[in-house]
Steps between C-alpha positions, in 0.01 A plus 500: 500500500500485881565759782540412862297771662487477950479164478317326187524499122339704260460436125595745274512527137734801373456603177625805215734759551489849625390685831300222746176497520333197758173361464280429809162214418214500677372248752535135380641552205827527390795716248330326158250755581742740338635314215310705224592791670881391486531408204382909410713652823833277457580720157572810776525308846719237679145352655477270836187329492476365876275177617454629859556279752238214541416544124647375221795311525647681776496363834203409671375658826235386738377851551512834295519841594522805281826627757704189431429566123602845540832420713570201187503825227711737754762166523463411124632826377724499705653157450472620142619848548249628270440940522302722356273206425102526338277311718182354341287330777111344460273430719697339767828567333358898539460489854855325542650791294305713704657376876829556338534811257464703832837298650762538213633733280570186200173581375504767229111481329243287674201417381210330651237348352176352688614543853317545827579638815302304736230182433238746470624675189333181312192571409250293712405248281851405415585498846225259553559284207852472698347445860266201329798365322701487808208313712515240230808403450784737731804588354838740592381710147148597619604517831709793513277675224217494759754603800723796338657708410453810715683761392491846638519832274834533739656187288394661136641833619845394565542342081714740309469328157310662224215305589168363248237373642235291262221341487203355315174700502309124597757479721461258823687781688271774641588811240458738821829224660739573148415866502600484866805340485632745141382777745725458763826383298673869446434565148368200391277456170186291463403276213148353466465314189126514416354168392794314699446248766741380747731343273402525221735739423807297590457136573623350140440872315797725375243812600723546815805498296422839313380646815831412674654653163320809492540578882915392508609645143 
């Protein structure tokens, strides 16, 4: 399914029945990410898995920024006129969801998974693998990894949702960056799954259905 969102197309793929829950993907990926975790979720949840724009098939972009992203969700629910919605973002997806929880009352539950609030929050060496990948061969996906985000605690303080923050304990995000961010959402919980990398946890795994389960229900 397509939405027409300020200005370009994005894919969608709706699927199940029951309160909405979106899912955000990560940075060059796209919404097949989620489909083990849909298949679990869509037995409780009308889900929108969302190619961002410049991934997927949704339109492509010559440049990407993680506010554009952010102003494509705010537009998409309400083109959709989805409310008290659950928010699932990774990775990038998390830092999207985390530009616009703070500018809507749609969102309900959010929970954010592997996000960062500036380029530093990678740990060095993945930050570095990123820089050498970008000398090599430059691309609008590395580049605004190694540029943004930056947001300030300001931002975090303004979301309302009952708010999860996760991550992996091998994590590429600095743990001292997640505990940051669940520490200045009001009354936000934090998740580290020992053993858990990145993605591990959600990229093709139904793990991050029964967390969404356990934190909505």
């Amino acid at each position: 399914m397509d939405a027409f969102v300020n200005g370009i197309r994005l894919f969608y793929e709706r699927t199940g029945e029951g309160r909405p829950l979106v899912l955000l993907h990560g940075n060059g990926e796209d919404h097949t990410i989620f489909d083990e975790a849909v298949e679990v979720l869509s037995n409780r949840f009308t889900c929108y898995a969302i190619d961002s724009r410049g991934h997927g098939q949704s339109d492509e972009v010559d440049e990407l920024h993680y506010a554009d992203m952010a102003s494509d969700l705010l537009a998409f629910l309400e083109e959709l006129d989805l409310r008290d919605v659950v928010l699932c973002g990774y990775s990038d997806g998390g830092i999207v969801a985390l530009l616009a929880a703070g500018q809507t009352e749609r969102i309900g539950d959010l929970i954010v998974c592997g996000a960062n609030t500036h380029p530093k929050g990678l740990k060095r060496a993945a930050y570095l693998d990123i820089q050498r990948e970008h000398r090599q061969m430059p691309s609008i996906y590395t580049a605004v990894m190694l540029r943004e985000p930056h947001i300030p605690a300001s931002d975090l303080r303004a979301i309302h949702a009952q708010t999860l923050v996760v991550a992996g304990s091998r994590d590429i995000i600095r743990e001292s960056d997640t505990r940051s961010i669940a520490g200045a959402i009001p009354g936000a919980e934090l998740l580290i799954l020992p053993g858990e990398d990145h993605g591990s946890y959600i990229v093709h795994s139904d793990r991050i259905s029964q967390i969404i389960l356990d934190f909505c229900l």
